[in-house]
Every structure is written in structure tokens, then in C-alpha cells.
C-alpha atoms as an extended CHARMM CRD file, in Angstrom:
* protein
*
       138  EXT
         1         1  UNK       CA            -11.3800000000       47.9940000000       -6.8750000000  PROA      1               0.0000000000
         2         2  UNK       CA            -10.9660000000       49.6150000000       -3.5270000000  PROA      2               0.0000000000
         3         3  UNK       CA             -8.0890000000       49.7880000000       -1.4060000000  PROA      3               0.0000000000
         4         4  UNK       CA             -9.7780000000       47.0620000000        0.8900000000  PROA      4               0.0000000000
         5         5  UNK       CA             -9.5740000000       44.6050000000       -2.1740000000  PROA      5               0.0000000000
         6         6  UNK       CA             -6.0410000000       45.0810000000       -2.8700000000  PROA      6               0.0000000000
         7         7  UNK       CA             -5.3620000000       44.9220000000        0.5810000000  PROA      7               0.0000000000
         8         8  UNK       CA             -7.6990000000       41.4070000000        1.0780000000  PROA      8               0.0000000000
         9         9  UNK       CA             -5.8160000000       40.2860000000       -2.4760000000  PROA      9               0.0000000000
        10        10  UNK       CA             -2.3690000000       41.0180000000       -1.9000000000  PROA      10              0.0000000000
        11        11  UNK       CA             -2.5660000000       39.3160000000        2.2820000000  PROA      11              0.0000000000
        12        12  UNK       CA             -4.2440000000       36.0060000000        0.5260000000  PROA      12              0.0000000000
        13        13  UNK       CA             -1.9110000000       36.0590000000       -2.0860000000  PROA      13              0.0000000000
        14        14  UNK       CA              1.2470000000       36.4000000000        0.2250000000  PROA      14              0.0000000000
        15        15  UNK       CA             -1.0430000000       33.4570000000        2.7970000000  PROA      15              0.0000000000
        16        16  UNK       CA             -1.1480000000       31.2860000000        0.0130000000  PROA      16              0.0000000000
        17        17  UNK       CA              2.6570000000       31.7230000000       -1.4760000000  PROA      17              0.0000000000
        18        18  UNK       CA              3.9690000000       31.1170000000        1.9240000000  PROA      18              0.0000000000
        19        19  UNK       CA              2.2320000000       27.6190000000        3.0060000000  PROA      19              0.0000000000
        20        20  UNK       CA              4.5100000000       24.5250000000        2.3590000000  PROA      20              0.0000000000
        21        21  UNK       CA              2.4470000000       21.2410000000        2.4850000000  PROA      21              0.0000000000
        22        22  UNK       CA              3.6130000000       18.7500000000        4.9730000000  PROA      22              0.0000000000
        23        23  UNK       CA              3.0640000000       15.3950000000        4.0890000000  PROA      23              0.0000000000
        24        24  UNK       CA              1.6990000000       12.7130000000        6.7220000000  PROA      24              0.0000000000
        25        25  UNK       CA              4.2510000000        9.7780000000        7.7900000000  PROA      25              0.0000000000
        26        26  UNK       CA              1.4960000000        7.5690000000        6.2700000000  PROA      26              0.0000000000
        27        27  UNK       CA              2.4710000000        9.6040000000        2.7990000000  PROA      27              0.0000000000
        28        28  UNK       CA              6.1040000000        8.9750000000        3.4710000000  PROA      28              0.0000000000
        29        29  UNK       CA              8.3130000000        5.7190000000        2.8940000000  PROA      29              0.0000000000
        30        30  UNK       CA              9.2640000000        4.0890000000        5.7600000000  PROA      30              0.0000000000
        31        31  UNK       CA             12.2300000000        3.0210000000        6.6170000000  PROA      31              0.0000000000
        32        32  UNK       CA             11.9200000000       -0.8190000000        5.7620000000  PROA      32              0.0000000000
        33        33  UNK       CA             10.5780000000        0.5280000000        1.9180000000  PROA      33              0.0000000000
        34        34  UNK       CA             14.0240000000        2.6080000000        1.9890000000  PROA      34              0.0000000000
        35        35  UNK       CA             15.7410000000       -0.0080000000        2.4120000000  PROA      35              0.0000000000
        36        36  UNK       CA             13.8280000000       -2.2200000000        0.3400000000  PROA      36              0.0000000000
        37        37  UNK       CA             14.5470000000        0.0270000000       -2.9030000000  PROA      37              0.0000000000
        38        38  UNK       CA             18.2770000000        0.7030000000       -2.1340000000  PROA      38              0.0000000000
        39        39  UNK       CA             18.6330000000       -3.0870000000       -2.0150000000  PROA      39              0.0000000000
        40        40  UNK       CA             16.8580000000       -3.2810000000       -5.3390000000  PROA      40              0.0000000000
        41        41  UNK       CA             19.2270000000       -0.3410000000       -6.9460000000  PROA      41              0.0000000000
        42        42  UNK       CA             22.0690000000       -2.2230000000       -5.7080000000  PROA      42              0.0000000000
        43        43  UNK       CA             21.1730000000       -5.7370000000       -6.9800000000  PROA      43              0.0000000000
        44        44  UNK       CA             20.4010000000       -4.1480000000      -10.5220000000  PROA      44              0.0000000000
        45        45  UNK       CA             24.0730000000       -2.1930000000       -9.9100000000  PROA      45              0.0000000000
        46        46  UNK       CA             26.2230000000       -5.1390000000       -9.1450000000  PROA      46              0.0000000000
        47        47  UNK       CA             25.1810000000       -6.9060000000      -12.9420000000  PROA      47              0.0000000000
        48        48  UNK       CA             24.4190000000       -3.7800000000      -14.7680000000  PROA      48              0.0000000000
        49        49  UNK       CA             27.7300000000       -3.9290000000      -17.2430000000  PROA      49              0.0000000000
        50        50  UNK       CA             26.1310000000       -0.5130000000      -19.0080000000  PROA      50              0.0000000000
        51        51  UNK       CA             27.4970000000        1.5230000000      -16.1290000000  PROA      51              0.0000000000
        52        52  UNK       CA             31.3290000000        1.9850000000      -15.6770000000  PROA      52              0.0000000000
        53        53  UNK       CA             31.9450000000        1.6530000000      -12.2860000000  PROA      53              0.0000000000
        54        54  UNK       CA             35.8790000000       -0.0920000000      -11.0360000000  PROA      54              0.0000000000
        55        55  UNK       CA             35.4900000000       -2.5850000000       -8.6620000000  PROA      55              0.0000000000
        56        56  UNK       CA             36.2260000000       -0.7790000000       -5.4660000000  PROA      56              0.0000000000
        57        57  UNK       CA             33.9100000000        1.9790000000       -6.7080000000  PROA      57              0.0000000000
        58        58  UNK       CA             31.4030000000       -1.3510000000       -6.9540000000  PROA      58              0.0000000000
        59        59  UNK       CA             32.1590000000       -2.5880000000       -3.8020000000  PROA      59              0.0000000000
        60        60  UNK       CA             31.8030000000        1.0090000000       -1.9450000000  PROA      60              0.0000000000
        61        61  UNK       CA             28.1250000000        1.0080000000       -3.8950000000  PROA      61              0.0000000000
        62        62  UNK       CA             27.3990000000       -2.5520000000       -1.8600000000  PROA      62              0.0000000000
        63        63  UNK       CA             29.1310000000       -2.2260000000        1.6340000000  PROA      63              0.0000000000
        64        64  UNK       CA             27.9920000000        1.2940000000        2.1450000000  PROA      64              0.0000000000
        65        65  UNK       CA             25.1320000000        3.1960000000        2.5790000000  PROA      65              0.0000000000
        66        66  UNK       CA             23.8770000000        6.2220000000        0.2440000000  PROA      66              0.0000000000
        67        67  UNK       CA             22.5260000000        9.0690000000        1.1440000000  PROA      67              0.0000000000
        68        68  UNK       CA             18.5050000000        8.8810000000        0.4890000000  PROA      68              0.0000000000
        69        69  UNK       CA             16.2240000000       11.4330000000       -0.2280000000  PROA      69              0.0000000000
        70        70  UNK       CA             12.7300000000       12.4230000000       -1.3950000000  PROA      70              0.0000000000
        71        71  UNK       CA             11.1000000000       14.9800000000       -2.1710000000  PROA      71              0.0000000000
        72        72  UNK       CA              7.6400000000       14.1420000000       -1.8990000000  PROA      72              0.0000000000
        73        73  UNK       CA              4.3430000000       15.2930000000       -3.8670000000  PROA      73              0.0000000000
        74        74  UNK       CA              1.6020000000       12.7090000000       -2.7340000000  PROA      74              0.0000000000
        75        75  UNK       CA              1.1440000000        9.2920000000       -0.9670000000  PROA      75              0.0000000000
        76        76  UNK       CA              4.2770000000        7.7840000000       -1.2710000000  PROA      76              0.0000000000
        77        77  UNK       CA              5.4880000000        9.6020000000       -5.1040000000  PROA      77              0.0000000000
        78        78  UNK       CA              7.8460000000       12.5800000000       -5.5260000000  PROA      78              0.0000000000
        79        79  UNK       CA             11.4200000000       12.9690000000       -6.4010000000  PROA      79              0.0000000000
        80        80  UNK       CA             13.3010000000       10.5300000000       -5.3340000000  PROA      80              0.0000000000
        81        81  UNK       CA             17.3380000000       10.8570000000       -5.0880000000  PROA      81              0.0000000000
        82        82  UNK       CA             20.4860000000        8.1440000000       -3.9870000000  PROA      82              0.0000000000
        83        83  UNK       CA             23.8590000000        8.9230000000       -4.0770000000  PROA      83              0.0000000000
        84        84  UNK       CA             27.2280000000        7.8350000000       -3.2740000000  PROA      84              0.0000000000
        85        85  UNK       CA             30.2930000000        9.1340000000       -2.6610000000  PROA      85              0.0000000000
        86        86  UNK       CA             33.2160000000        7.5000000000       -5.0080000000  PROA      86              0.0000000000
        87        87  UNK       CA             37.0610000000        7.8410000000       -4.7960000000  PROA      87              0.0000000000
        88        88  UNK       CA             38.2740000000       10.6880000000       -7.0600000000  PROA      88              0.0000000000
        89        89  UNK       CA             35.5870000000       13.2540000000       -6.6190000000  PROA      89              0.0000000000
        90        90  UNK       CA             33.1820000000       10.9600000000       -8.1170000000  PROA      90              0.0000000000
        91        91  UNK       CA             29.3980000000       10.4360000000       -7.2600000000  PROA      91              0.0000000000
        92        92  UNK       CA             26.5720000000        7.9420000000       -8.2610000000  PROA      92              0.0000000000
        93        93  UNK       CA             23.4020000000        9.6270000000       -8.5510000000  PROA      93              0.0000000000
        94        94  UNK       CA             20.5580000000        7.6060000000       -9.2650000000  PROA      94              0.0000000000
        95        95  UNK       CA             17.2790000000        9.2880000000       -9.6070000000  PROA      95              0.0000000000
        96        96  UNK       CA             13.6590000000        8.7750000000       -9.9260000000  PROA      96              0.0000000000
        97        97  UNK       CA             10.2670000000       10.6290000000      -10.0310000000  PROA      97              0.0000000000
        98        98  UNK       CA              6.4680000000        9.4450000000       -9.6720000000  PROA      98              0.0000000000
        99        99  UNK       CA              4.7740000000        6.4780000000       -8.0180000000  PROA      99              0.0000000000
       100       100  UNK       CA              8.1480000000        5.3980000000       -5.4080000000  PROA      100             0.0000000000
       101       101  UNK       CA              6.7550000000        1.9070000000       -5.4890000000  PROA      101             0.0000000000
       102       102  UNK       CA              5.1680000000        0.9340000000       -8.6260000000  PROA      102             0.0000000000
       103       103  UNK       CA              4.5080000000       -2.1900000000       -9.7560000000  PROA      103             0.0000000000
       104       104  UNK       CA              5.1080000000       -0.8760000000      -13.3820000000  PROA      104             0.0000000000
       105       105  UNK       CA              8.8280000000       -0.9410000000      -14.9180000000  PROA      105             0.0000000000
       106       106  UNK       CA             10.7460000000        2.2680000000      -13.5880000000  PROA      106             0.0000000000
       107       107  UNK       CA             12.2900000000        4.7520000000      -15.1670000000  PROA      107             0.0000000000
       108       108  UNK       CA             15.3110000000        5.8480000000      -13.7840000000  PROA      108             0.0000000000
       109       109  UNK       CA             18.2430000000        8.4360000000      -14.3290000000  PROA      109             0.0000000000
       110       110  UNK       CA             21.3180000000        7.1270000000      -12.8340000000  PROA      110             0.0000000000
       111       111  UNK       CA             24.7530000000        9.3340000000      -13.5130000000  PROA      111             0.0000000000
       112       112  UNK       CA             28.1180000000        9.2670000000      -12.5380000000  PROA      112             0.0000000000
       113       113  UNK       CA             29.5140000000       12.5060000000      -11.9660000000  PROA      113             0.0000000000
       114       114  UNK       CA             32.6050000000       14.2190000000      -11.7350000000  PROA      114             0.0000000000
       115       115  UNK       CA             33.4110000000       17.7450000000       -9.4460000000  PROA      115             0.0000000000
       116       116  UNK       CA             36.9620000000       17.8870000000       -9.3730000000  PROA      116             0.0000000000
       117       117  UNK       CA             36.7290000000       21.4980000000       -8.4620000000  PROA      117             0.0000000000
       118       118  UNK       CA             35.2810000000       20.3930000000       -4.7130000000  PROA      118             0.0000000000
       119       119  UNK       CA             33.9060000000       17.0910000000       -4.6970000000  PROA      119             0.0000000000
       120       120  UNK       CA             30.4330000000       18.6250000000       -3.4940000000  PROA      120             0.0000000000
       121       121  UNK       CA             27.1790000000       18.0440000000       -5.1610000000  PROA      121             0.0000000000
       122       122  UNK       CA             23.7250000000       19.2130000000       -3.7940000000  PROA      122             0.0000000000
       123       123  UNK       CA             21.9480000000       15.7350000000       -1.7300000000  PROA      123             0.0000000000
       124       124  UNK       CA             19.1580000000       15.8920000000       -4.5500000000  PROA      124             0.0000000000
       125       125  UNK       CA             20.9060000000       17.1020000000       -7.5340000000  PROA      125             0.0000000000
       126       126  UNK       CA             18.5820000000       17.0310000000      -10.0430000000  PROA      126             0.0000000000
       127       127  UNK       CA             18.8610000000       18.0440000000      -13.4510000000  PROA      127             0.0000000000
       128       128  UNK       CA             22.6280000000       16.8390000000      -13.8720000000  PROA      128             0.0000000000
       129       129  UNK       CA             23.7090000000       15.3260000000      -16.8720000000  PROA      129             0.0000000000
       130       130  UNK       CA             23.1270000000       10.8530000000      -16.6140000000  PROA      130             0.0000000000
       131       131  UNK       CA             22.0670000000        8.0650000000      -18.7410000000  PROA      131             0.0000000000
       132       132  UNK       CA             18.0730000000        7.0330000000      -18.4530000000  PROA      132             0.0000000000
       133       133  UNK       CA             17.5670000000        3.5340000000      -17.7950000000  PROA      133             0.0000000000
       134       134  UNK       CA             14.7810000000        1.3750000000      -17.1140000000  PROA      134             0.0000000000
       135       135  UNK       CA             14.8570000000       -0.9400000000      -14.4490000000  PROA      135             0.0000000000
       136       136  UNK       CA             12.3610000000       -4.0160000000      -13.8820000000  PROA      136             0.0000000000
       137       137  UNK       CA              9.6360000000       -3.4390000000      -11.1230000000  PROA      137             0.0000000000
       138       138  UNK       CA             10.9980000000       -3.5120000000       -7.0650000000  PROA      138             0.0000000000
């Protein structure tokens, strides 16, 4: 190859590496779906026994609101990530990935975490330790 191929390889290679998609609003959740799933979380959270949570770390999870955030990867599906901040450097993560609003049972990771070092997590900490759990569809 000459040096004009490298060149024309190496400048598509670096184009290519360096283009994020952005996703259309249609592709995104809007805000009344948001709402709609942290309403759902908390409904399955306030009878969910499985999950040891004291009752003013219970009633934080219902009179507050979590922080929300997806990473998406199509039309409405990517990574999706709520969390709240409990008393005691303590944080509810739950956590799901795919289709955001499928019909279909979802899987879901939801973990309750501990920093005691600084109480601060990453927004969409994924990969953290957490029980999987399978909620019924939204």
C-alpha cells in the first residue's frame, strides 16, 4: 500500500472512532414514560419484602424523586439507571437494559449499596454488585 492509503485509512479510521450517535427525541422516553416507570418501580418497591429497606429509607423511595438516566442504543432501549440517595451513605440502584417499555416481564438489577468512604456513586453505576429480580410488565 502507498502512503496515500495509509493516509485515506488511518483519517477514516480516526472519522469513524470519533462520531457519537445522537438519538432523535422520538428515540427517547419522554417525560410522561419517565414517570410512568418510576411509578411502576415504586409500586413494586413499597410490597417487595425481598429488599431490606427501613421505613424512612421506604418512605424517602416514595416522597422523593430519583435520579433517572438512560443510556440509549435504539428507539426507546438502552441502559436504563434509578437511584436514590438513602440515610447512611446508602443508595438504591435499580437497573435495567433492552426494550425500556416492553410488554414482556422485565428483568431488573436492583442493589442497595453502601460507600461509607464518600457517599458518591457514578449516576449510572453499572456493574455494581445487586440482586436480579424480575418484575411483572409496566
Amino acid at each position: 500500500m502507498n502512503k496515500i492509503t495509509w493516509c485515506c485509512l488511518l483519517a477514516a479510521l480516526l472519522c469513524s472512532c470519533s462520531r457519537e450517535y445522537i438519538f432523535a427525541e422520538k428515540d427517547r422516553l419522554t417525560p410522561q414514560e419517565e414517570e410512568a416507570v418510576i411509578v411502576y418501580v415504586c409500586k413494586f418497591l413499597r410490597h417487595d419484602k425481598k429488599i431490606k429497606l427501613t421505613p424512612e429509607e421506604r418512605s424517602i423511595i416514595q416522597d422523593q424523586k430519583p435520579d433517572f438516566a438512560v443510556q440509549y442504543r435504539g428507539y426507546k432501549e438502552g441502559l436504563l439507571s434509578i437511584r436514590w440517595k438513602l440515610p447512611n451513605y446508602r443508595v438504591l440502584l435499580l437497573q435495567r437494559t433492552g426494550k425500556l417499555l416492553a410488554e414482556e416481564r422485565a428483568d431488573w438489577v436492583i442493589r442497595i449499596i453502601s460507600d461509607t468512604a464518600s457517599g458518591k456513586l457514578p449516576k449510572d453505576s453499572f456493574g455494581s454488585q445487586g440482586e436480579d429480580l424480575s418484575l411483572p410488565p409496566l
